[in-house]
ZAMARTI-543401 format. One record per residue (C-alpha): residue number from 0; residue in one letter; x, y, z. Coordinates in nm, 3 decimals, always signed. Example, Ala and Ser with C-alpha at 12.3 -4.5 7.8 and 13.67 -1.06 7.14 Angstrom:
! ZAMARTI-543401
+-----+------+---------+---------+---------+
: pos : code :       X :       Y :       Z :
+-----+------+---------+---------+---------+
:   0 :    A :  +1.230 :  -0.450 :  +0.780 :
:   1 :    S :  +1.367 :  -0.106 :  +0.714 :
+-----+------+---------+---------+---------+
END
This chain:
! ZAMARTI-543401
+-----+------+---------+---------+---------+
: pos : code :       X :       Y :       Z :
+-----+------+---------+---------+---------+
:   0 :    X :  +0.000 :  +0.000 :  +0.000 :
:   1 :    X :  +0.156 :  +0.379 :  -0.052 :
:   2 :    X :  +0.232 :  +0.595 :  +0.151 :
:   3 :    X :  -0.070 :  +0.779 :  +0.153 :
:   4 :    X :  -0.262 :  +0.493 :  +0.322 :
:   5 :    X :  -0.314 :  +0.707 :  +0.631 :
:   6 :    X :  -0.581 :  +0.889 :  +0.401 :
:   7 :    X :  -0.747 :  +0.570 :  +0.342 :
:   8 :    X :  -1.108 :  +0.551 :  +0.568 :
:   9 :    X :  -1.155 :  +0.309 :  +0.859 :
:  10 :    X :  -1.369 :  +0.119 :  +0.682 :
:  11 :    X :  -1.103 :  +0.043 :  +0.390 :
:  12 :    X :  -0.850 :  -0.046 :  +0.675 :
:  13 :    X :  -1.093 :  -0.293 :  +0.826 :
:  14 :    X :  -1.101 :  -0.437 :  +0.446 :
:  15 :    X :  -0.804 :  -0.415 :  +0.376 :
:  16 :    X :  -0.692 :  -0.628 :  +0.718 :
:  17 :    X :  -0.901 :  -0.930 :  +0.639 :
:  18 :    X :  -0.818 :  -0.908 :  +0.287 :
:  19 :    X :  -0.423 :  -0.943 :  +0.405 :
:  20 :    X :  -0.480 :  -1.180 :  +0.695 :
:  21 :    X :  -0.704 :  -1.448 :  +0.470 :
:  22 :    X :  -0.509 :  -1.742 :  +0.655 :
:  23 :    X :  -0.674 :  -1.657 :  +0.983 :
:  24 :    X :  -1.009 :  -1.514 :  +1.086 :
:  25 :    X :  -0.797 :  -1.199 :  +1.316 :
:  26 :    X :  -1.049 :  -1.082 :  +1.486 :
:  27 :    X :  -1.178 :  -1.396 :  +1.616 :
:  28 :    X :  -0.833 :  -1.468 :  +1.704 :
:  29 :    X :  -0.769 :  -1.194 :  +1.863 :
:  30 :    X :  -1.076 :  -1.148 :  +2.070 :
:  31 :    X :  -1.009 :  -1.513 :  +2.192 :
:  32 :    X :  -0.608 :  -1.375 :  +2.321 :
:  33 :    X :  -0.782 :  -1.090 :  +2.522 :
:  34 :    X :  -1.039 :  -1.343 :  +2.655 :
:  35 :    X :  -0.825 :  -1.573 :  +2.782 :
:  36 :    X :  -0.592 :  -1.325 :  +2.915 :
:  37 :    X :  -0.857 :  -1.154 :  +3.101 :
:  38 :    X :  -0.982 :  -1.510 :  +3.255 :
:  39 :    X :  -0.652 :  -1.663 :  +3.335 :
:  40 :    X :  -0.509 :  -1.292 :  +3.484 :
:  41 :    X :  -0.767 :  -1.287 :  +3.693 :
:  42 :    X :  -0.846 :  -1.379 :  +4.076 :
:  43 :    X :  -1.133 :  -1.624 :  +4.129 :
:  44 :    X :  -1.348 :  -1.718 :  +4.437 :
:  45 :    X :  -1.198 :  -2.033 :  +4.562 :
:  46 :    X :  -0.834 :  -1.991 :  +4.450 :
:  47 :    X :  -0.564 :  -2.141 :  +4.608 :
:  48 :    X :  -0.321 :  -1.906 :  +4.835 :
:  49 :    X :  +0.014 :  -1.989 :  +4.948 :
:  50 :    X :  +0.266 :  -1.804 :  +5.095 :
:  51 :    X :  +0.604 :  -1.758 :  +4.880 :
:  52 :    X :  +0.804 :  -2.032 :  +5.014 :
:  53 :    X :  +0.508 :  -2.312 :  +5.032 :
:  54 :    X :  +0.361 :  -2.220 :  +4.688 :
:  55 :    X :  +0.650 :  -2.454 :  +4.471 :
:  56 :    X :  +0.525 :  -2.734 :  +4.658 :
:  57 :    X :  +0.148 :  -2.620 :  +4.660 :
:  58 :    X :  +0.155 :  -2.587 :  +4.256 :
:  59 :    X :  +0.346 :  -2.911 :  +4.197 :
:  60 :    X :  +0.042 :  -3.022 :  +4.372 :
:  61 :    X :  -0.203 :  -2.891 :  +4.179 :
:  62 :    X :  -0.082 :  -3.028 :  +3.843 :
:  63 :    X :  -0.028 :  -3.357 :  +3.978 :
:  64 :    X :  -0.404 :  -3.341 :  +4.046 :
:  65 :    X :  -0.427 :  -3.243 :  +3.713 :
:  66 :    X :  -0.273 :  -3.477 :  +3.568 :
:  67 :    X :  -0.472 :  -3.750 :  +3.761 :
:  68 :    X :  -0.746 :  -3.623 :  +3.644 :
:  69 :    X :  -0.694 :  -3.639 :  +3.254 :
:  70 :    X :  -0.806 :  -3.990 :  +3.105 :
:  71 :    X :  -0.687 :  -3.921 :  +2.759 :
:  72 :    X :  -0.303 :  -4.002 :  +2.723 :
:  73 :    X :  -0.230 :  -3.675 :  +2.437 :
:  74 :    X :  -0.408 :  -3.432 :  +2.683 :
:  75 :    X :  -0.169 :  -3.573 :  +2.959 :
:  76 :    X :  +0.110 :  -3.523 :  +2.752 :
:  77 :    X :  +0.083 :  -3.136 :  +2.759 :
:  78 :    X :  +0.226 :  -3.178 :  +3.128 :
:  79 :    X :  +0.530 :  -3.358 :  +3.092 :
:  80 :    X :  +0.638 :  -3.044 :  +2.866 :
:  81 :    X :  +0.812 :  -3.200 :  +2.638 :
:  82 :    X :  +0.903 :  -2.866 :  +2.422 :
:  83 :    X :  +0.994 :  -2.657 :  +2.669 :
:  84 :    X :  +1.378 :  -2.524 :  +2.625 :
:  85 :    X :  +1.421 :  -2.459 :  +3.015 :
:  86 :    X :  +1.750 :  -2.734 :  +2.971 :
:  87 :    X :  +1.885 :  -2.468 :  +2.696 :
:  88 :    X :  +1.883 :  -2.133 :  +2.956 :
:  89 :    X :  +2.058 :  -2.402 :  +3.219 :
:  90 :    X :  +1.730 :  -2.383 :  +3.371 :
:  91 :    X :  +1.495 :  -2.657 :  +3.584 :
:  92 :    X :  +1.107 :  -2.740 :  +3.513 :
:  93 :    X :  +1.097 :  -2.549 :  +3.873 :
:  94 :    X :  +1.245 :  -2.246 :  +3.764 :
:  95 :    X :  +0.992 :  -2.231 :  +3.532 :
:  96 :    X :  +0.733 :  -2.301 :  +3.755 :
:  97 :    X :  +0.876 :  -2.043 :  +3.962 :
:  98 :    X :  +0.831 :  -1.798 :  +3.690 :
:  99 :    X :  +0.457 :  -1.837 :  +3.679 :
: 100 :    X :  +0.450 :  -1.823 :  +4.071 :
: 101 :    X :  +0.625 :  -1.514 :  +4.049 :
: 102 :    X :  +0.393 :  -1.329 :  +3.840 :
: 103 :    X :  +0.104 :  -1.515 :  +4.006 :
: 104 :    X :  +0.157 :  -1.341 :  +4.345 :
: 105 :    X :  -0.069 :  -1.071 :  +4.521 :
: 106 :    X :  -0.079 :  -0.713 :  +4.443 :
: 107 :    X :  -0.167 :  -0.672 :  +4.842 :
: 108 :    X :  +0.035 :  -0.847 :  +4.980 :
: 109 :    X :  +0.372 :  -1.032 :  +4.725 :
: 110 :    X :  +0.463 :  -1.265 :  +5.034 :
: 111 :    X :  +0.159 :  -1.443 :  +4.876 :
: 112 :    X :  +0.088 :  -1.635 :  +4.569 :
: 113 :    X :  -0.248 :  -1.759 :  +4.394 :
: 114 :    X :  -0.140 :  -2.103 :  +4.294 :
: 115 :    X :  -0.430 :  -2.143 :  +4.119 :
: 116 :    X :  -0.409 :  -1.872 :  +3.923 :
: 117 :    X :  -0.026 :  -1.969 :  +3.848 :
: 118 :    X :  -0.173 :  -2.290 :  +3.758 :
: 119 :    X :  -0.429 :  -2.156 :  +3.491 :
: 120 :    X :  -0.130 :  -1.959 :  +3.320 :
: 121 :    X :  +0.091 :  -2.275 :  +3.341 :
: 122 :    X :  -0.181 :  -2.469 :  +3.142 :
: 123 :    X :  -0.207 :  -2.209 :  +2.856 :
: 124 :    X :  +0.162 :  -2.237 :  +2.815 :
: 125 :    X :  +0.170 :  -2.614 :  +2.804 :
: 126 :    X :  -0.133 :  -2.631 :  +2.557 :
: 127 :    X :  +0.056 :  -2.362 :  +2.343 :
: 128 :    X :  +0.425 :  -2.501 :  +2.401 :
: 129 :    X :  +0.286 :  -2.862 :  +2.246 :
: 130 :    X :  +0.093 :  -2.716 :  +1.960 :
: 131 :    X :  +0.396 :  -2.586 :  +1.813 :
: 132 :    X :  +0.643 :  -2.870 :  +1.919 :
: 133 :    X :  +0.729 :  -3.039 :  +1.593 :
: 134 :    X :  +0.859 :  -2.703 :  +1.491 :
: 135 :    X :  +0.997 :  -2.628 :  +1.823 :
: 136 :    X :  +1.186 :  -2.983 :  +1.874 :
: 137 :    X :  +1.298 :  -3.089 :  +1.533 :
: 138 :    X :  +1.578 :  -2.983 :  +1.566 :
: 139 :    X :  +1.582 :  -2.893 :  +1.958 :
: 140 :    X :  +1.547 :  -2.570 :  +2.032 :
: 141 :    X :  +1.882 :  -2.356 :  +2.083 :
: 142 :    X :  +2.075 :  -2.052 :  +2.028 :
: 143 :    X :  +2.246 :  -2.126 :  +1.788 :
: 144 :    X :  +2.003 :  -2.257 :  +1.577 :
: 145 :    X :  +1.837 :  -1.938 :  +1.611 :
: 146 :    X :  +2.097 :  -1.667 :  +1.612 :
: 147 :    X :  +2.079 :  -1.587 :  +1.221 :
: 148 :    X :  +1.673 :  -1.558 :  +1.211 :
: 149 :    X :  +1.706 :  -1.382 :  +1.535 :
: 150 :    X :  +1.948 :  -1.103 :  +1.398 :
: 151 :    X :  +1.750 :  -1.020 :  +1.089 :
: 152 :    X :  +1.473 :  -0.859 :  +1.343 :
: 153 :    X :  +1.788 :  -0.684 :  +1.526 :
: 154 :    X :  +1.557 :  -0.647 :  +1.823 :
: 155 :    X :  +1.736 :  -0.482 :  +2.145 :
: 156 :    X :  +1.692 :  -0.500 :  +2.549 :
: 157 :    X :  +1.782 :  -0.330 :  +2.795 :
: 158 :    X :  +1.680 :  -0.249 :  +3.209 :
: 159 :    X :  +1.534 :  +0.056 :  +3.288 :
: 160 :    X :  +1.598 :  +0.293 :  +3.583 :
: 161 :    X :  +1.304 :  +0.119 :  +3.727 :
: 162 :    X :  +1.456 :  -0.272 :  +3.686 :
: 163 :    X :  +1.203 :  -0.326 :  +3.446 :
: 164 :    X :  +1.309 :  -0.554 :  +3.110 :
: 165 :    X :  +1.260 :  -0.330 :  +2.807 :
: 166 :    X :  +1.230 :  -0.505 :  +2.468 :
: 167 :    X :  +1.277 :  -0.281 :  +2.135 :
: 168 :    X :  +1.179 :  -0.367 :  +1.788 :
: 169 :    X :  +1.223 :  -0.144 :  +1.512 :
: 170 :    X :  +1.032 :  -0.220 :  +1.209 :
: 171 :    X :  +1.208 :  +0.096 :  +1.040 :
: 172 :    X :  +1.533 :  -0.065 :  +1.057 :
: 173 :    X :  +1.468 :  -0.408 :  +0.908 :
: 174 :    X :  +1.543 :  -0.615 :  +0.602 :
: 175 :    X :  +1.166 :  -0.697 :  +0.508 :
: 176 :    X :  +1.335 :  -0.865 :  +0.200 :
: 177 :    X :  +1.519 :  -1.050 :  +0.385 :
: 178 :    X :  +1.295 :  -1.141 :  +0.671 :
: 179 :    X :  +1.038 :  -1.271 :  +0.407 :
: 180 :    X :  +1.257 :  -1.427 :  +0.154 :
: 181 :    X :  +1.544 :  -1.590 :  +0.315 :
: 182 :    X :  +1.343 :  -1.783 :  +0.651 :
: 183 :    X :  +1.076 :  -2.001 :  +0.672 :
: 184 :    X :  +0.741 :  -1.867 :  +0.964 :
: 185 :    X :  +0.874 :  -2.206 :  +1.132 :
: 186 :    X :  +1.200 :  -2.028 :  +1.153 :
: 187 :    X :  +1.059 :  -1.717 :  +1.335 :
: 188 :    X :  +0.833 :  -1.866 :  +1.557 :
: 189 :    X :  +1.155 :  -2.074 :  +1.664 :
: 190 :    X :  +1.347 :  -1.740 :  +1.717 :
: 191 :    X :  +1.123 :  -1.568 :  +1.831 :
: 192 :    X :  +0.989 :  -1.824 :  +2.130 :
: 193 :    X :  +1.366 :  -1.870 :  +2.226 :
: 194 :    X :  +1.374 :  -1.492 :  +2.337 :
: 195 :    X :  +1.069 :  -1.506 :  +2.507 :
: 196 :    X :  +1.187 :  -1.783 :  +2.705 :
: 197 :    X :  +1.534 :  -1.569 :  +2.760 :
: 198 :    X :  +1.271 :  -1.281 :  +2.838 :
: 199 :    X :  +1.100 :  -1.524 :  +3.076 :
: 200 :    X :  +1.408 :  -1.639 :  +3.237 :
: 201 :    X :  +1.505 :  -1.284 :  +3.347 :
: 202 :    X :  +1.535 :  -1.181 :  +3.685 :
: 203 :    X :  +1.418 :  -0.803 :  +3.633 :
: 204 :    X :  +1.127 :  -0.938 :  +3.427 :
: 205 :    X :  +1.022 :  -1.172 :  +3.672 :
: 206 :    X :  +1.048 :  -0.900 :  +3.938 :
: 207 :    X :  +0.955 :  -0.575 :  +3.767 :
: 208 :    X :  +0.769 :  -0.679 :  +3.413 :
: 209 :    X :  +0.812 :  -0.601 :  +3.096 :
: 210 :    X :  +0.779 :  -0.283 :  +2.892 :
: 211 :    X :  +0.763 :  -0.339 :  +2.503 :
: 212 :    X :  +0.884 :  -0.031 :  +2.255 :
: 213 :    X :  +0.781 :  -0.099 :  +1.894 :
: 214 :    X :  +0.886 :  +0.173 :  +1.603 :
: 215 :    X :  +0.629 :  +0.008 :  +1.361 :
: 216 :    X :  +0.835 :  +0.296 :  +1.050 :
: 217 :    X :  +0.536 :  +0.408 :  +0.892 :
: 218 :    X :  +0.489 :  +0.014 :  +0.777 :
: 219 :    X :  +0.222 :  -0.059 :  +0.512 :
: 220 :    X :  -0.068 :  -0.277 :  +0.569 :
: 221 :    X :  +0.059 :  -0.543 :  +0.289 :
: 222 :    X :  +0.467 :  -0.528 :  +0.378 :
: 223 :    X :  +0.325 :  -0.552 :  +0.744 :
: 224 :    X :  +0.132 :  -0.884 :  +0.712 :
: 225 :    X :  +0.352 :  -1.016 :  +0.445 :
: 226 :    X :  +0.701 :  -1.034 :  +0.738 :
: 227 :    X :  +0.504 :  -1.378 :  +0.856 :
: 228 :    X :  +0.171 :  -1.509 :  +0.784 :
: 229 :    X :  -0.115 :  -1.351 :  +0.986 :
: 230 :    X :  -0.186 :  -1.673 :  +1.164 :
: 231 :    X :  +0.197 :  -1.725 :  +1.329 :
: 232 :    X :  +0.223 :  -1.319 :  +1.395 :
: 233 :    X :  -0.139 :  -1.402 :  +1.608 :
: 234 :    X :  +0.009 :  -1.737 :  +1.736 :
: 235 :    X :  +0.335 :  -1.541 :  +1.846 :
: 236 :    X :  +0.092 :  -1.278 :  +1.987 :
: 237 :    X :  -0.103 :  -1.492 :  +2.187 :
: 238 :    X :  +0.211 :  -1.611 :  +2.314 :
: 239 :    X :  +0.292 :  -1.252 :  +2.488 :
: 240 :    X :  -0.007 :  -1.140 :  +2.543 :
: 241 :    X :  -0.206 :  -1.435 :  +2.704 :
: 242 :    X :  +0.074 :  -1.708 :  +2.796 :
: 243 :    X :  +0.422 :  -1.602 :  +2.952 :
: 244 :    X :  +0.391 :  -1.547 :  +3.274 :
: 245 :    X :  +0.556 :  -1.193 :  +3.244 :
: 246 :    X :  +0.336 :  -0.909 :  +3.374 :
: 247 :    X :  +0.342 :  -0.620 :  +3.044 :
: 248 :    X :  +0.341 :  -0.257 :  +3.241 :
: 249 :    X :  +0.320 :  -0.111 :  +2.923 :
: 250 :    X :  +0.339 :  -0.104 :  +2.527 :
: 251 :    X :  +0.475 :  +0.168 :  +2.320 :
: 252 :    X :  +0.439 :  +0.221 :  +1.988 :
: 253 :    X :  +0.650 :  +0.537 :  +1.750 :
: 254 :    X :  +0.564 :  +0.564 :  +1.364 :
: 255 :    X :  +0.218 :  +0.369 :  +1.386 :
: 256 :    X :  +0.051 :  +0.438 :  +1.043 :
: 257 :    X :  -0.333 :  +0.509 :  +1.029 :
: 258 :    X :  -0.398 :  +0.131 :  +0.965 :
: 259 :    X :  -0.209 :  +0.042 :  +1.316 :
: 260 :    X :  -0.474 :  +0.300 :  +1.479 :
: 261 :    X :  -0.770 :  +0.127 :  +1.301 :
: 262 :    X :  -0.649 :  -0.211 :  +1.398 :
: 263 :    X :  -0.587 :  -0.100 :  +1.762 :
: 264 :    X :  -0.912 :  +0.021 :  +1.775 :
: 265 :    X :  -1.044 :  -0.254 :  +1.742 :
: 266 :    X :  -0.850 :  -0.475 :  +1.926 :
: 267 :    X :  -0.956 :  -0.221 :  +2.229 :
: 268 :    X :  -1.325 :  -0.390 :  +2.198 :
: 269 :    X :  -1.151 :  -0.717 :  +2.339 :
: 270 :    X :  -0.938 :  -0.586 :  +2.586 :
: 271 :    X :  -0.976 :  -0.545 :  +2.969 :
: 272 :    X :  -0.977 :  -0.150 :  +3.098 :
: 273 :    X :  -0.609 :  -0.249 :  +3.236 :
: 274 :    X :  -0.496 :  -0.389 :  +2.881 :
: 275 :    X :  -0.613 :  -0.093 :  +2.700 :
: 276 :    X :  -0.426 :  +0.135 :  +2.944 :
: 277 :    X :  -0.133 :  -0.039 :  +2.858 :
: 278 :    X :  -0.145 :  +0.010 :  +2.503 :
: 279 :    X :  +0.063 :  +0.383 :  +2.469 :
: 280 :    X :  +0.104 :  +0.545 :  +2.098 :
: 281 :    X :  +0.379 :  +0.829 :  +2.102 :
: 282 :    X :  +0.299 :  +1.080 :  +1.861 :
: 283 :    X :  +0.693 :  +1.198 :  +1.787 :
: 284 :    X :  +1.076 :  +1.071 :  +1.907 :
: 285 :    X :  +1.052 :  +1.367 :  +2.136 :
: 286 :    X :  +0.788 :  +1.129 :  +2.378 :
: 287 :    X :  +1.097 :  +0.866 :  +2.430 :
: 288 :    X :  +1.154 :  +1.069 :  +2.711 :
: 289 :    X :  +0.833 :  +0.852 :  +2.858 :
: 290 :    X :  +1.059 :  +0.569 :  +2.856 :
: 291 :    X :  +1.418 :  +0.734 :  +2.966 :
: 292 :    X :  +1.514 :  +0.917 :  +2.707 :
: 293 :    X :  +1.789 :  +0.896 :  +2.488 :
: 294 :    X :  +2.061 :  +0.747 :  +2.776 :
: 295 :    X :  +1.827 :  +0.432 :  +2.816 :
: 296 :    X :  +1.752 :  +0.375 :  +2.446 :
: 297 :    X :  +1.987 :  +0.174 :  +2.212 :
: 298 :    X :  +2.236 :  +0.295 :  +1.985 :
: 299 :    X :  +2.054 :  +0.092 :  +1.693 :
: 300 :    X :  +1.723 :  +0.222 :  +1.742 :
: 301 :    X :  +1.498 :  +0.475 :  +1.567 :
: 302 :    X :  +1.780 :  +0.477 :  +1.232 :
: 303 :    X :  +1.923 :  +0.779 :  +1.363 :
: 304 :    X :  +1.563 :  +0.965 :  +1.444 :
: 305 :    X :  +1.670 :  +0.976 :  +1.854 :
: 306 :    X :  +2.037 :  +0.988 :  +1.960 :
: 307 :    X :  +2.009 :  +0.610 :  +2.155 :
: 308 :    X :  +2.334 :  +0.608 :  +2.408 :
: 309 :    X :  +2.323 :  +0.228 :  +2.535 :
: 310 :    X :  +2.568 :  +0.032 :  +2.345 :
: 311 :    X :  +2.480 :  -0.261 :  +2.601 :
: 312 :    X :  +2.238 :  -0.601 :  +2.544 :
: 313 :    X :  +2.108 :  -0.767 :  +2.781 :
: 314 :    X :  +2.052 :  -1.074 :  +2.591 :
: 315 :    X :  +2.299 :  -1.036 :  +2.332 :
: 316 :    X :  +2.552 :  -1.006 :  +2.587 :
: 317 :    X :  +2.412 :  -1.292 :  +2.809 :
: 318 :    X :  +2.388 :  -1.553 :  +2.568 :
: 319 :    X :  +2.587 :  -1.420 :  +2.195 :
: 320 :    X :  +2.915 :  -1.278 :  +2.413 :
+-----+------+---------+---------+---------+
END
């Protein structure tokens, strides 16, 4: 689409979107991510509370009940998590469980954790890690495998003033060509659930959340939904948005064309009040003062629109030294 598709009307957008995301019905989709984020995010009635050092023990619990209670062998299957790369971050099944528990525990009072509600998160992960697993375990899952399709997306983190795990993307500064042409959607949903699980593993995430910067470069409705195909971008989204157990303080987005807007829009009709606050579009590179300014944003990001000053990775340097 040109560059004068911020002209175009809402309805055209709307068109447009389903036109370009034919593999998938995307609003269905999408409604479904916000549903289930709401319902698993949320505190219910007879949910189980433990305090910080019992609730390990009290979830392990739980999902043996779980699994005692599942007569069909596949559905059991989803809890031995067979996909999971926890081995590959030199991690244990309980630090991932201790992950969940983490972002599981009480806004009153963090001593305490809703097990249950750790539990409910867990189970959308597991369902989600073994509907992707062929792609995810042939080959196993690694770094290395990844690195190449990983670079080509050149995304950046860093820790903010406030501890909290900041992940850029810059749409502006990326070889669509490339990212379209020379890797299969199998090979970016591979790379792209290996960082979330180096995301995941994260102390300051774990503790503080996550904030997500995105400069979406003025992107076109067609280039936009031609990177991947509709239904892995809203498999990978589902992924942030409604499975890792990493709480999202906020989203902001630089560059957002009037289709992003639309699309937003409508998204809002599925999200919680809390989600939609969340959601944050800067109207110019002055506003990246919202999220530290120029000394906490990357060197590489914004193709020399903001003066970034952090020459530092955290993953890059944790795991590509």
């Amino acid at each position: 689409m040109s560059s004068g598709e911020e002209q175009e009307t809402t309805a055209s957008v709307v068109k447009e979107i389903k036109k370009q995301s034919s593999d998938v019905n995307i609003l269905k989709e999408y409604k479904e991510i916000f549903s289930k984020e709401k319902s698993d995010g949320s505190d219910k009635k007879d949910d189980k509370i433990a305090t910080e050092s019992d609730s390990l023990a009290a979830l392990k619990g739980l999902i043996e009940e779980k699994k005692a209670s599942i007569k069909d062998d596949e559905k059991r299957k989803l809890w031995e998590f067979g996909a999971s790369p926890h081995e590959e971050f030199g991690k244990t099944l309980d630090d991932t469980y201790g992950a969940f528990l983490k972002w599981a525990r009480l806004k009153q009072d963090t001593t305490m954790v809703n097990v249950s509600k750790a539990l409910r998160r867990i189970e959308s992960y597991a369902e989600w890690m073994e509907s992707a697993s062929s792609d995810l375990t042939e080959p196993p899952l690694s770094s290395s495998s990844i690195k190449s399709c990983l670079d080509v997306w050149g995304m950046n983190s860093t820790i903010d003033s406030e501890g909290r795990f900041v992940w850029w993307i810059d749409l502006g500064n990326i070889d669509t060509q490339k990212v379209k042409n020379e890797y299969k959607p199998e090979d970016h949903l591979r790379a792209f659930v290996w960082y979330c699980h180096a995301v995941l593993y994260d102390k300051n995430a774990q503790e503080n959340g996550i904030i997500f910067v995105e400069n979406c470069g003025k992107i076109g409705i067609r280039e936009c939904f031609t990177l991947m195909p509709a239904k892995l971008a809203a498999k990978l989204d589902r992924l942030t948005i409604g499975v890792l157990p990493i709480k999202m303080v906020a989203i902001y987005m630089l560059e957002t064309p009037f289709w992003i807007s639309v699309f937003s829009k409508l998204m809002g009709m599925f999200m919680s009040k809390k989600m939609k606050e969340r959601f944050v579009i800067l109207q110019d590179w002055s506003e990246i003062e919202r999220i530290g300014g120029v000394s906490a944003t990357p060197k590489r990001f914004g193709k020399g629109k903001v003066d970034g000053e952090v020459e530092t990775d955290v993953i890059e340097d944790l795991y590509f030294p």
